[in-house]
N, C-alpha and C positions, 0 to 999 in steps of 0.2 A: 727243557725236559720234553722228550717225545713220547706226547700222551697216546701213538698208536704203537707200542712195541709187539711186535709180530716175531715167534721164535720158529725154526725150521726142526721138524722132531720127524725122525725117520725110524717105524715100528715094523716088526715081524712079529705078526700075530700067528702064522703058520710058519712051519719050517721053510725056507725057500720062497714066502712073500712080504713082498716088503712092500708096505705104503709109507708115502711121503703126506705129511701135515701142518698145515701153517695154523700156529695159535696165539690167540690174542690173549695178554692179561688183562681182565676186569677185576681191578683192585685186585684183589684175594686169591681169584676164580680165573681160569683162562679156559676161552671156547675156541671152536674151533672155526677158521674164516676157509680156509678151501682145504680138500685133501684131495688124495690120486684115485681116479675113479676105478683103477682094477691093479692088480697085484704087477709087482715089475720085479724081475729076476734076482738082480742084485742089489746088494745096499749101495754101492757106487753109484748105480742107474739112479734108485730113488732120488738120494741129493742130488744129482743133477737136476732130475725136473723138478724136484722142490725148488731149489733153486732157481733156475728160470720161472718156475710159477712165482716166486717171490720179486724177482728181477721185473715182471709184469706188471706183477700190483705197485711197487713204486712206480715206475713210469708211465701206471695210468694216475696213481695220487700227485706226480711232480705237474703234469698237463695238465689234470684239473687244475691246478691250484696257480699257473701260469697262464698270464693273460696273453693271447694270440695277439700279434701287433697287424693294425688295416693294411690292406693292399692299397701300395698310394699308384701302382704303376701296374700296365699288364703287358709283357712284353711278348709279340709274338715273333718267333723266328720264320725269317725273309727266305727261305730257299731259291738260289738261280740255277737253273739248268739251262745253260746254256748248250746251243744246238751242235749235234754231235755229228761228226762227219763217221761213215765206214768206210776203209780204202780197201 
């Protein structure tokens, strides 16, 4: 069971604005974890960046929770330029 469900809810409080909002349910109760800082033209546009705003916050929750493996090696790359004749 995924105790962080996050649902993507796209409102028009004005005619013609549309904010995008990510909400968490606490038991009963759901608040709100990000929403869109200013109005976006259409409802289409909203879900998209709700969307990627949601596509964010997992991929920064999957890297927290993913351990970085050590650097066993550092490789630098050798460039040769070798000497150029002009005819």
């Amino acid at each position: 069971m995924n105790l962080d469900r996050v649902a993507l809810i796209v409102d028009e409080p004005i005619p013609g604005h549309y904010y995008w909002i990510l909400q968490r349910e606490d038991g009963v109760q759901c608040r709100a974890v990000a929403a869109a800082e200013g109005p976006l033209p259409s409802h289409g546009l909203a879900l998209m960046a709700g969307t990627t705003a949601m596509q964010h916050r997992m991929q920064a929750q999957v890297l927290d929770r993913r351990a970085l493996p050590p650097v066993q090696d550092y490789e630098q790359p050798h460039i040769d330029f070798a000497p150029t004749t002009l005819q």
